[in-house]
C-alpha positions as CSV (number, residue, x, y, z in Angstrom):
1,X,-13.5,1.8,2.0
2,X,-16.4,4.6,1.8
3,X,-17.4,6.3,5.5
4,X,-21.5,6.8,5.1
5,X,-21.0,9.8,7.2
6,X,-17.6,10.8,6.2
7,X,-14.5,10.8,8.1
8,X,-12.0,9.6,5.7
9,X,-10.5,12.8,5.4
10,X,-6.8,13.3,6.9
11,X,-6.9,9.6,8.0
12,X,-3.5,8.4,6.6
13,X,-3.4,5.9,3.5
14,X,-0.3,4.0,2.6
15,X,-0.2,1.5,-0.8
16,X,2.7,-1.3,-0.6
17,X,3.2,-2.7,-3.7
18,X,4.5,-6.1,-3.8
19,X,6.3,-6.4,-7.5
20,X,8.2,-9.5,-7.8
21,X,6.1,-11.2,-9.1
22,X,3.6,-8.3,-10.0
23,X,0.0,-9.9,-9.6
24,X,-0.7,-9.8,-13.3
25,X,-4.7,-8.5,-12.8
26,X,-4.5,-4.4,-14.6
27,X,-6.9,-3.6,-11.8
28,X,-4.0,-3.9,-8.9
29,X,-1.2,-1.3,-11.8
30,X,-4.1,1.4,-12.1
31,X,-4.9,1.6,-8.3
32,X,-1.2,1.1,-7.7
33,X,-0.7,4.3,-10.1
34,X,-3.3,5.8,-8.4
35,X,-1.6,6.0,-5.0
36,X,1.5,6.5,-6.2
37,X,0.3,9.9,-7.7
38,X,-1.9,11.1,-5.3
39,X,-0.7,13.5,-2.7
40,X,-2.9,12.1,-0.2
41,X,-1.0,8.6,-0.2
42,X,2.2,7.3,1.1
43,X,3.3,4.9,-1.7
44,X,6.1,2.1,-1.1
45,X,7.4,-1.4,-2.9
46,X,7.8,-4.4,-1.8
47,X,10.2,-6.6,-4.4
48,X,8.2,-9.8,-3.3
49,X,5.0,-11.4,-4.4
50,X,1.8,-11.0,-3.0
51,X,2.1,-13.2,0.3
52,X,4.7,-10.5,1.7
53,X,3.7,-11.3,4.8
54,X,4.6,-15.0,4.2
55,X,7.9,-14.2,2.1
56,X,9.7,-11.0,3.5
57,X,8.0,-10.8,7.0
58,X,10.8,-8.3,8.4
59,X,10.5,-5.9,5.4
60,X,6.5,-6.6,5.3
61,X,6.2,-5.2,9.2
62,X,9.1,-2.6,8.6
63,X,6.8,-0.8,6.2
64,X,3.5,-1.0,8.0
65,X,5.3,0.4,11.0
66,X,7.1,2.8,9.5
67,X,3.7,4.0,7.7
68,X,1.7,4.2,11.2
69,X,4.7,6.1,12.7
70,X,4.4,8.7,9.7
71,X,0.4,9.4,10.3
């Protein structure tokens, strides 16, 4: 997401990966990589697929909590 007149600076960004299975398109591993090594993010994994929500829906909500509780 790009702000037109800024203000995505200090708003907090958290990147769950789900990795069982990983989606096999590179794009989601770079931006994954991405997060995971930038200071600015709040990186976390999920060992489900890509309906998390669907498949773990405990460990899905514990994380999005537990990311707006840390921001």
């Amino acid at each position: 997401m790009k702000f037109e007149n800024g203000g995505e600076e200090g708003v907090p960004r958290t990147f769950i990966r789900c990795t069982d299975p990983e989606m096999p398109f590179s794009g989601i591993r770079d931006h994954a990589m991405f997060a995971k090594e930038h200071p600015a993010w709040r990186y976390e994994e999920l060992a489900t697929g890509h309906d998390a929500m669907v498949t773990e829906p405990q460990a899905c909500a514990d994380l999005i909590l537990a990311a707006a509780r840390s921001s």
